[in-house]
C-alpha positions as CSV (number, residue, x, y, z in Angstrom):
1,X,-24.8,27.8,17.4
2,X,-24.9,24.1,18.8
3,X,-24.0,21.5,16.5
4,X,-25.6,18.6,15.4
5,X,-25.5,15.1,16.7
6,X,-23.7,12.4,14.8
7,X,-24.6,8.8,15.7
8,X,-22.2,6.5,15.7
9,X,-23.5,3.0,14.9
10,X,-21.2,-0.4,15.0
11,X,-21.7,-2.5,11.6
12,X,-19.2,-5.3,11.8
13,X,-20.7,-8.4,10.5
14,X,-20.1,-10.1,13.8
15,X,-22.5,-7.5,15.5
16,X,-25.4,-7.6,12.5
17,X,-24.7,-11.6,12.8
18,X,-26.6,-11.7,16.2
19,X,-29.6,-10.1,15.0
20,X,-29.6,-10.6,11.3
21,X,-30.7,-14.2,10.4
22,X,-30.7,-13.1,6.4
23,X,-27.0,-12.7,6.8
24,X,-26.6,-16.4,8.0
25,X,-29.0,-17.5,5.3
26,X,-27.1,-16.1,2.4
27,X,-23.8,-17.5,4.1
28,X,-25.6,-20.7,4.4
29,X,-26.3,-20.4,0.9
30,X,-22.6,-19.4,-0.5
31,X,-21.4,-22.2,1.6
32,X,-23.5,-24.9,0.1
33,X,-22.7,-23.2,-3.3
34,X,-19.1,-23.5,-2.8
35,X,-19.5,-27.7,-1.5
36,X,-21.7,-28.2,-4.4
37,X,-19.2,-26.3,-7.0
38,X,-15.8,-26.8,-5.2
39,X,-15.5,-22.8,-5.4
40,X,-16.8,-19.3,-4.1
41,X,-19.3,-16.6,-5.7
42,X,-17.7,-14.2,-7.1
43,X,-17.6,-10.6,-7.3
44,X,-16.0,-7.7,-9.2
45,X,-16.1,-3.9,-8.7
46,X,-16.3,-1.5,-11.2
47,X,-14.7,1.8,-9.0
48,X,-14.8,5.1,-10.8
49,X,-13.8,8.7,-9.5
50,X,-12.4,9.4,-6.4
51,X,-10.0,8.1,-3.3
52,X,-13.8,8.2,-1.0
53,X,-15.0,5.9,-3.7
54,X,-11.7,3.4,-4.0
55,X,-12.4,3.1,0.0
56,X,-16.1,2.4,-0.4
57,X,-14.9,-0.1,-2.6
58,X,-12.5,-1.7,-0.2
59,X,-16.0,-1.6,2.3
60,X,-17.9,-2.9,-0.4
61,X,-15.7,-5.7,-0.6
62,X,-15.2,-6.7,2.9
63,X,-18.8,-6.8,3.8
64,X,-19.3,-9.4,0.4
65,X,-16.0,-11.7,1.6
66,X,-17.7,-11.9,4.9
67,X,-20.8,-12.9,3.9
68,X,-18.7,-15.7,1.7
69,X,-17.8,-14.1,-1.5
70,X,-14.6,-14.1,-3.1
71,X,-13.3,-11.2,-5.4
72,X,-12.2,-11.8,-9.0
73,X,-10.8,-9.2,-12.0
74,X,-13.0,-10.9,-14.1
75,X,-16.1,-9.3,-14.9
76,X,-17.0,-11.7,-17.4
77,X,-17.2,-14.9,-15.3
78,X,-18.3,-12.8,-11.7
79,X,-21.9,-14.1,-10.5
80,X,-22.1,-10.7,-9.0
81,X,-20.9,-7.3,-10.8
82,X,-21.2,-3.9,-8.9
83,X,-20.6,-0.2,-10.4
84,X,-19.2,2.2,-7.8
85,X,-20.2,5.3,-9.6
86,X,-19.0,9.0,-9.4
87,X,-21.0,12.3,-10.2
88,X,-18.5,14.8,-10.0
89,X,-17.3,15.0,-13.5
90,X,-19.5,13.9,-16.7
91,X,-17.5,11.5,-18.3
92,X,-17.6,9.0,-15.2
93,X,-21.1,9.1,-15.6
94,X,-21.0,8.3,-19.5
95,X,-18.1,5.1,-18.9
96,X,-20.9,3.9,-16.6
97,X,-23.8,3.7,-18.9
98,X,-21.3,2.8,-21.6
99,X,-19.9,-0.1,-19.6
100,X,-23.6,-1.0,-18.3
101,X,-24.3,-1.2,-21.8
102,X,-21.9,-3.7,-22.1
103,X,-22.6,-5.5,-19.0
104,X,-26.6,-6.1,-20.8
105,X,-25.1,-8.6,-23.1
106,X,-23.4,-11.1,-20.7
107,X,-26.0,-10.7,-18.3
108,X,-28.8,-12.2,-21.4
109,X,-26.2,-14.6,-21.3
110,X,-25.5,-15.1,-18.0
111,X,-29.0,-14.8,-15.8
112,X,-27.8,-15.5,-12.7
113,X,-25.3,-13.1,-12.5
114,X,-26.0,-10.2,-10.2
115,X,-25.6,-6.6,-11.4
116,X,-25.6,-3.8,-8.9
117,X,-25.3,-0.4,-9.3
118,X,-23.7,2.0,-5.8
119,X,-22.4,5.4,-5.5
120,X,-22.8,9.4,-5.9
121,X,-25.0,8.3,-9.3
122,X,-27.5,6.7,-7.5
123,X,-28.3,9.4,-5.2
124,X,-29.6,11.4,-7.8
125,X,-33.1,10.5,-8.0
126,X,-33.8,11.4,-12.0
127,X,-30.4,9.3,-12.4
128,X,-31.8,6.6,-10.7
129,X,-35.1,6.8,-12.4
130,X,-33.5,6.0,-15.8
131,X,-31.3,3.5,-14.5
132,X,-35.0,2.2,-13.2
133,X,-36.5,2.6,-16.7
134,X,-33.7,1.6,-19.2
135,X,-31.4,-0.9,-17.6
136,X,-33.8,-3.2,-16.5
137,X,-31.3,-6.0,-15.6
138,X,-30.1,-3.9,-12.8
139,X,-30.7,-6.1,-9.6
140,X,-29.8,-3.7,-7.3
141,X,-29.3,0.1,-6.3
142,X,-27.9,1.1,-3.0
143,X,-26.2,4.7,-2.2
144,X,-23.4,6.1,-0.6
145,X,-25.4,6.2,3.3
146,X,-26.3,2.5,2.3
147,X,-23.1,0.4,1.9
148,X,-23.8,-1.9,5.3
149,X,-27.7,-3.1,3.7
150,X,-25.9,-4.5,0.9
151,X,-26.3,-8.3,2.6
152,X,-29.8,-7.2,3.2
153,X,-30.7,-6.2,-0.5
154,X,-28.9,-9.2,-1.5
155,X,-30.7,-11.0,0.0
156,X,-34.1,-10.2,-1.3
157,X,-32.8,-10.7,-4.9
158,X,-31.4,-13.8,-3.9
159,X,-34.7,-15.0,-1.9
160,X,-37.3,-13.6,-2.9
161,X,-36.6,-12.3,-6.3
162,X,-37.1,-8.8,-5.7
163,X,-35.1,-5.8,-7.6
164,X,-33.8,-4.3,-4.3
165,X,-33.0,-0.7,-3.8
166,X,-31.5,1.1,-0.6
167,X,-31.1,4.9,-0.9
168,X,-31.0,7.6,2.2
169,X,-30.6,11.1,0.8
170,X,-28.8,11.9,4.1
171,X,-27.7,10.7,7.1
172,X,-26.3,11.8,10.5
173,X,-24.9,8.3,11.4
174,X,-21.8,7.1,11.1
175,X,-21.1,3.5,10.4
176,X,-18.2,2.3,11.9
177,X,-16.3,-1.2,12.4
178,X,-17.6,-2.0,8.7
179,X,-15.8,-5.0,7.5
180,X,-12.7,-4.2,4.8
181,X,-11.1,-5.8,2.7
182,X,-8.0,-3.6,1.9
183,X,-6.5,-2.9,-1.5
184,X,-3.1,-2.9,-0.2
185,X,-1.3,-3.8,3.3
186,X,1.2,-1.7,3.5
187,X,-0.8,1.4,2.5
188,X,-4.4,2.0,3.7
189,X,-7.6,4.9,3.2
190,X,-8.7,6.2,6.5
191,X,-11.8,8.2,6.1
192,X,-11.9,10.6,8.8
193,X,-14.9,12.8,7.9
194,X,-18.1,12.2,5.2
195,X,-19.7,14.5,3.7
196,X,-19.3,18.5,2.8
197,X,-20.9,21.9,3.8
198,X,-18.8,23.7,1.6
199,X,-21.7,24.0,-1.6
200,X,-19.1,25.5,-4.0
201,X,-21.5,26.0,-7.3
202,X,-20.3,23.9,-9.4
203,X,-20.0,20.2,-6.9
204,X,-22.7,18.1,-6.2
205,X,-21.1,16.2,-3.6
206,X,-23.5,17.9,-0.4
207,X,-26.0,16.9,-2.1
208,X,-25.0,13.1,-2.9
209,X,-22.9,12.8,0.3
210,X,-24.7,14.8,2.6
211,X,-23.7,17.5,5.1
212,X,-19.9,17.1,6.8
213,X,-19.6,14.9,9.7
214,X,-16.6,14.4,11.3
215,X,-15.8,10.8,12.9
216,X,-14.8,10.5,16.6
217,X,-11.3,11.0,17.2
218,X,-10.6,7.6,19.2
219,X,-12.1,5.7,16.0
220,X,-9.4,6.7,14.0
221,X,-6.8,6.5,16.3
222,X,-7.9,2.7,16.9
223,X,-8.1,2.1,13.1
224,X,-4.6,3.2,12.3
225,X,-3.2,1.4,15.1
226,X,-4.5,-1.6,14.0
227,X,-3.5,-1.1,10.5
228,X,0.0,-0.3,12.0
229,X,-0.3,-3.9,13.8
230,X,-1.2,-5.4,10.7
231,X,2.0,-4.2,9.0
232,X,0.9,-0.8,7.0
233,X,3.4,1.8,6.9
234,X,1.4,4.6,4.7
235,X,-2.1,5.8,5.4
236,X,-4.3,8.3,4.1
237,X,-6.8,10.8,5.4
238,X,-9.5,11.5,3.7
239,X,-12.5,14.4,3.3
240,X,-14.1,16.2,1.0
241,X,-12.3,19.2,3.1
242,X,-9.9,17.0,5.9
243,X,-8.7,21.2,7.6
244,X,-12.6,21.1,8.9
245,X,-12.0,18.0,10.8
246,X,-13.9,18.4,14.1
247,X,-16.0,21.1,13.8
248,X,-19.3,18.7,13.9
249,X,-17.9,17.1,17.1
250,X,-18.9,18.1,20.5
251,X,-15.6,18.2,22.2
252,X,-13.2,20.8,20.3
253,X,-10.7,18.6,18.6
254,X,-8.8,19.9,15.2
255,X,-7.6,18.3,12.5
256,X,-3.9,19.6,13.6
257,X,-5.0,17.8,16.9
258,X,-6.0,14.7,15.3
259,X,-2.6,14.7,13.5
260,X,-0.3,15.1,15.8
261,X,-1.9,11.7,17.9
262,X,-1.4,9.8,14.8
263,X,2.3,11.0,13.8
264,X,2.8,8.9,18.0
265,X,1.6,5.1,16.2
266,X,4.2,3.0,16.1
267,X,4.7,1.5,12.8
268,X,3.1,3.7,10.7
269,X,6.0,6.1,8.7
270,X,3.6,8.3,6.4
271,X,0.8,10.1,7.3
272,X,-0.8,11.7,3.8
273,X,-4.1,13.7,3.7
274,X,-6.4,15.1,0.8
275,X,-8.5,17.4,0.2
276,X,-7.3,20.8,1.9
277,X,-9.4,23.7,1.5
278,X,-7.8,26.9,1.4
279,X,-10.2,28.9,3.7
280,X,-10.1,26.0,6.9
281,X,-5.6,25.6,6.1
282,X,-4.5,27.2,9.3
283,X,-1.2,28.3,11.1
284,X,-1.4,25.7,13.4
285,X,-2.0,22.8,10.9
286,X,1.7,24.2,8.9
287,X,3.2,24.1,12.1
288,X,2.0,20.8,12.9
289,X,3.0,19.3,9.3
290,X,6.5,21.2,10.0
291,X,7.1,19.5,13.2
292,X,5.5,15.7,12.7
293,X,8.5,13.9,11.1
294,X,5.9,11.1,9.5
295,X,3.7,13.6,8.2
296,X,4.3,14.1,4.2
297,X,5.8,17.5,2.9
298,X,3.1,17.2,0.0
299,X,-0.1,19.5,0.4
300,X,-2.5,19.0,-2.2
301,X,-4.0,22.3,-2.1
302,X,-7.3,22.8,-5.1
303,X,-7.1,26.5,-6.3
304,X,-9.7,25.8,-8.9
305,X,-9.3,29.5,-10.6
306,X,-6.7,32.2,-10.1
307,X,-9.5,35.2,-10.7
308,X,-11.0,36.6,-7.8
309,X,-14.4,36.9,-10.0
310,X,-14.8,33.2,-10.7
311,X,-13.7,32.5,-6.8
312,X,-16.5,34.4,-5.8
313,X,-19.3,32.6,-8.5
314,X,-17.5,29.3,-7.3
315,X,-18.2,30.0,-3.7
316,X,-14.9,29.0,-2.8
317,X,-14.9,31.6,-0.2
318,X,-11.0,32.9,-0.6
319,X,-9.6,35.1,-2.7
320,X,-6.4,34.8,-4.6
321,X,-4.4,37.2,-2.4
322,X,-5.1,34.8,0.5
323,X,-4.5,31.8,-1.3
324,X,-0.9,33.0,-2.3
325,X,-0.9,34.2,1.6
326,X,-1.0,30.7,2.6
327,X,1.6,29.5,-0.4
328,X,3.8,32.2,1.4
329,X,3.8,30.9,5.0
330,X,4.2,27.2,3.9
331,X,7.6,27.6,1.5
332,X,8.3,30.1,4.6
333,X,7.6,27.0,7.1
334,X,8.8,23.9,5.3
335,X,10.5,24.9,2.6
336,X,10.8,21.5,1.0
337,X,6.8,21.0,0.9
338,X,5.6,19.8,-2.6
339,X,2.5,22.1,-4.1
340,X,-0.3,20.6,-5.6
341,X,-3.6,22.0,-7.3
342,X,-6.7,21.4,-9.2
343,X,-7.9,23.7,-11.6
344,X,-11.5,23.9,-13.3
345,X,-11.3,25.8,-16.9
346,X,-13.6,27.2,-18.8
347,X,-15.9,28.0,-15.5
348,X,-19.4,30.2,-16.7
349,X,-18.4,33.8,-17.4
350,X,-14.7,32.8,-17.4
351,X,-13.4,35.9,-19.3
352,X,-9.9,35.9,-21.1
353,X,-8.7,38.3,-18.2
354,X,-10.3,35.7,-15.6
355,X,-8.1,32.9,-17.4
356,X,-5.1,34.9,-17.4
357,X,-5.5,35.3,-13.4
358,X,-4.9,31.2,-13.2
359,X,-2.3,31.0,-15.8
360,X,-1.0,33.9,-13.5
361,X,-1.5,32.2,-10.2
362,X,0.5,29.1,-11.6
363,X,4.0,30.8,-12.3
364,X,3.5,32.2,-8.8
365,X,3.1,29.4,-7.3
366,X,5.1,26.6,-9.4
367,X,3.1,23.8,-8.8
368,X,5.0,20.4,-8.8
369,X,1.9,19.1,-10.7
370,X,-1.8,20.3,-11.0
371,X,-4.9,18.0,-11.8
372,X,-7.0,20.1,-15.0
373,X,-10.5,19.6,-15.5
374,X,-12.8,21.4,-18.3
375,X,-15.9,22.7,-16.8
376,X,-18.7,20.3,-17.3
377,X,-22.2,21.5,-16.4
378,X,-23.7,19.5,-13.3
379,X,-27.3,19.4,-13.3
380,X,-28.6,20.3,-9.5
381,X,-25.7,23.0,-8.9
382,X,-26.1,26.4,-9.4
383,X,-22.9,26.9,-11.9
384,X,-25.5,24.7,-13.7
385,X,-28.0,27.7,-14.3
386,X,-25.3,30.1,-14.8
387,X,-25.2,31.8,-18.0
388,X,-22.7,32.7,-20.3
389,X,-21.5,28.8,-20.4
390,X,-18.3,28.9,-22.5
391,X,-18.3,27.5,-25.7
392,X,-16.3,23.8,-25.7
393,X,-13.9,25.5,-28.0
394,X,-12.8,27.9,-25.9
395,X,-12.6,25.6,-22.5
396,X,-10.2,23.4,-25.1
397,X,-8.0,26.4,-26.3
398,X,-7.7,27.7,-22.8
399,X,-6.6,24.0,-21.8
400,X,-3.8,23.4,-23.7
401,X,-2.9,26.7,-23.1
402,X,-2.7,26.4,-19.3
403,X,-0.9,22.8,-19.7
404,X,2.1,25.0,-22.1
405,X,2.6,26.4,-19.0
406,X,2.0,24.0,-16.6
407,X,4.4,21.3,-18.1
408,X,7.4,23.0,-17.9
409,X,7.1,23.5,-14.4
410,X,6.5,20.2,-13.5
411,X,9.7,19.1,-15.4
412,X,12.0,22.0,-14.0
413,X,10.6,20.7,-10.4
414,X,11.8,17.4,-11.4
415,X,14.9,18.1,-12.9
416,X,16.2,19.9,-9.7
417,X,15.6,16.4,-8.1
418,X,18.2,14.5,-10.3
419,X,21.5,13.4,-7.9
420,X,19.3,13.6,-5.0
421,X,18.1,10.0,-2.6
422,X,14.7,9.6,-1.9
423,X,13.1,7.4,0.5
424,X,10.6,5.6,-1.9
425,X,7.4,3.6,-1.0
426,X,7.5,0.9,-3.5
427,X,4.0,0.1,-4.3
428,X,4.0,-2.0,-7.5
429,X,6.3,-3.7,-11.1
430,X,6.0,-0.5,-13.2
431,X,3.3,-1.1,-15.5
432,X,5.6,-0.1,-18.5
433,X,8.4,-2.7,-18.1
434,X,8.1,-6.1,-15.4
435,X,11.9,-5.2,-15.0
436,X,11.2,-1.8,-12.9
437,X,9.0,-1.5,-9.9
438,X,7.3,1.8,-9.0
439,X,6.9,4.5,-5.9
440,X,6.4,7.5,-4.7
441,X,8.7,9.9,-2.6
442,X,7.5,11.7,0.4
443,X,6.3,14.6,-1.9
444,X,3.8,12.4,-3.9
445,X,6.5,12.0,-6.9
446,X,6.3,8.5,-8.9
447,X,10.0,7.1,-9.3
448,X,10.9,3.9,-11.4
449,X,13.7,2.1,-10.6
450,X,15.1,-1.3,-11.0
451,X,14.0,-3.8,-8.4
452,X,13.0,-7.2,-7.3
453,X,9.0,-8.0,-6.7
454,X,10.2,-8.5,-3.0
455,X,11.0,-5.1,-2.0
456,X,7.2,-4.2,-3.1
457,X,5.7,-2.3,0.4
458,X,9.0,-1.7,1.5
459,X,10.8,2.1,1.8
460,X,13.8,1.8,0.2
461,X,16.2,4.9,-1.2
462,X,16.6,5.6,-4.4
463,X,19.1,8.7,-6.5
464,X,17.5,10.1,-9.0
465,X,19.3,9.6,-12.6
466,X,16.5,11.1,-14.8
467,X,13.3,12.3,-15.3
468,X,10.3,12.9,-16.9
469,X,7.2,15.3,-16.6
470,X,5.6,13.1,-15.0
471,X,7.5,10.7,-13.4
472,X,11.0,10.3,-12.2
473,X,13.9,7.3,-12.7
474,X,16.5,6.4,-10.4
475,X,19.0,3.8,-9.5
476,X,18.5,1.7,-6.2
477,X,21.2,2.3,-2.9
478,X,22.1,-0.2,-1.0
């Protein structure tokens, strides 16, 4: 079977810039806006869900600083808000029209002020349709294949006072040498494919991200060299399913493949990566994680259920047996790897025996943590039309059931940490107390320990003196 084409298409601001005379005029326009007020427009994101979206965000924000924006944490004085929104899970989508709710009042007040709406949400048309109907302050709608004709729909809001909308319900292009503006410096998102083909039941992501396409391996390889030249130390791959990197490419190149060219950049010490499926996690990719010293010993690795029954309604396309297979070879491989899962409960036709299988599947494996959902019904997937939907009840009593057993696990993982030095990343002041500062060990395990704001970005060591279920404290060597 021959694959499919992906177009790759160049988006920097300096390229649209030659062609793109709306571009100038809006930077015409924020520049007399800033002589006249003696500062910048201003922006604030809203960013809900997941890492994809936290990088579109970072695009989002790069693209509006180089068209002469500036980006504030104020919502309330911002002359242009934008909602990154997430579909996955149903109580995303409620904080958005809750917040949008809010955002009606200041916008009476404020009638200049911009309001966009971006994300997954939007490229759901009956979504988009009420947005259309009942938030009629909404200036503009743009999608997750749309992010680069944000200076266009701008601009006709700005110009010619026109609501503006930009959706394509898929794409093969890729869009690369978009502007960024990065969160952090000394940790970066690196997308490295878009998209799924997986179609479990109960994700809409294929449908709001389109089919998988994997970006050429030389892009990425020049984007985390430069982040390495600009002083980051930590990046992070992402995909909806990063151990199914390549397959839309022409030219046979793995994700194992891709990984061992980036563990050779100078200057970057962490290479991290989410999400694995089971089904694509091969031998080759635990040997190459075993062997690249800068690639993390943390696999985050979604089981989603233990039972073999709900696997199958799922489409997850593994069973339990191999999924423990593949636990097996990686303790076998590098024994000090950190687990980590996601698990849906309360999936339809979840029996008591099907729940057992996942509260089964976690003593086997000892997770050192998990991310729980309760199954919430996603209108366009099949789980959707399933019958036998479990009562809210139940999901909630099989919950805190699972966490009983989860917890412990978590803690006893931690505990066998304490006397032990970690090399930390330190990314922030602990947001419980401006005395301690924050990180995370190689194994994705936050650590608070006393510091000074200047070792923030640095990788220091720290012993463990304590710990908590879900986080560790230590004392700083010098």
């Amino acid at each position: 079977m021959s694959k499919r084409k992906t177009d790759v298409v160049s988006t920097s601001i300096e390229d649209i810039n030659l062609t793109n005379k709306k571009i100038i005029e809006i930077k015409n326009n924020n520049e007399q806006f800033f002589m006249i007020n003696g500062k910048r427009k201003t922006f604030n994101i809203l960013t809900y869900g997941c890492q994809m979206n936290e990088h579109d965000s970072e695009k989002i924000s790069g693209i509006l600083n180089s068209i002469g924006y500036e980006e504030t944490e104020d919502e309330k004085n911002a002359d242009l808000v934008i909602f990154n929104t997430c579909l996955i899970r149903e109580n995303a989508e409620l904080k958005v029209f809750g917040k949008l709710g809010e955002i009606k009042g200041l916008k009476r007040s404020k009638p200049d002020m911009l309001v966009a709406i971006c994300g997954c949400m939007m490229q759901k048309p009956e979504i988009r349709e009420k947005i259309l109907k009942s938030f009629s302050f909404v200036d503009i709608i743009f999608g997750t294949n749309t992010i680069h004709e944000l200076p266009d729909l701008i601009y006709n809001v700005d110009f010619n006072n026109h609501r503006s909308i930009g959706i394509i319900d898929n794409t093969e292009l890729i869009y690369e040498n978009m502007p960024k503006t990065r969160k952090y410096n000394y940790k970066a998102l690196v997308n490295i494919t878009y998209g799924c083909n997986n179609f479990c039941s109960y994700c809409v992501v294929p449908y709001v991200r389109g089919r998988e396409k994997s970006r050429e391996p030389q892009d990425i390889i020049n984007e985390v060299t430069k982040l390495a030249e600009d002083g980051c130390k930590e990046i992070t791959l992402l995909g909806q399913n990063v151990n199914s990197y390549g397959n839309s490419l022409e030219n046979k190149f793995t994700f194992a493949n891709l990984l061992l060219e980036l563990n050779k950049i100078d200057g970057i010490e962490r290479i991290r990566f989410m999400t694995s499926h089971p089904k694509d996690l091969t031998d080759d990719l635990i040997r190459v994680i075993k062997e690249c010293d800068k690639i993390c010993n943390h696999i985050h690795l979604p089981i989603q259920s233990g039972s073999n029954n709900i696997l199958d309604k799922m489409n997850r396309k593994y069973t339990k047996e191999h999924y423990l297979n593949i636990v097996s070879k990686i303790k076998s491989e590098i024994p000090d790897a950190s687990i980590t899962t996601d698990i849906i409960v309360g999936f339809p036709g979840e029996t008591e025996e099907d729940f057992k299988e996942t509260v089964d599947i976690v003593k086997k494996v000892e997770y050192d943590s998990a991310f729980t959902y309760l199954y919430s019904i996603r209108e366009g997937t099949k789980a959707a039309l399933m019958e036998d939907q479990i009562p809210d009840e139940t999901k909630h009593k099989r919950f805190n059931e699972l966490l009983d057993v989860l917890y412990p696990i978590t803690y006893e993982k931690n505990r066998l940490c304490i006397g032990k030095t970690y090399s930390i990343l330190v990314e922030s002041v602990s947001k419980s107390s401006e005395n301690f500062l924050t990180g995370r060990t190689e194994h994705f395990k936050l650590v608070h320990f006393k510091g000074s704001e200047d070792l923030i970005g640095q990788i220091v060591n720290v012993k463990i003196t304590n710990v908590k279920t879900f986080h560790m404290e230590g004392v700083l060597e010098q």
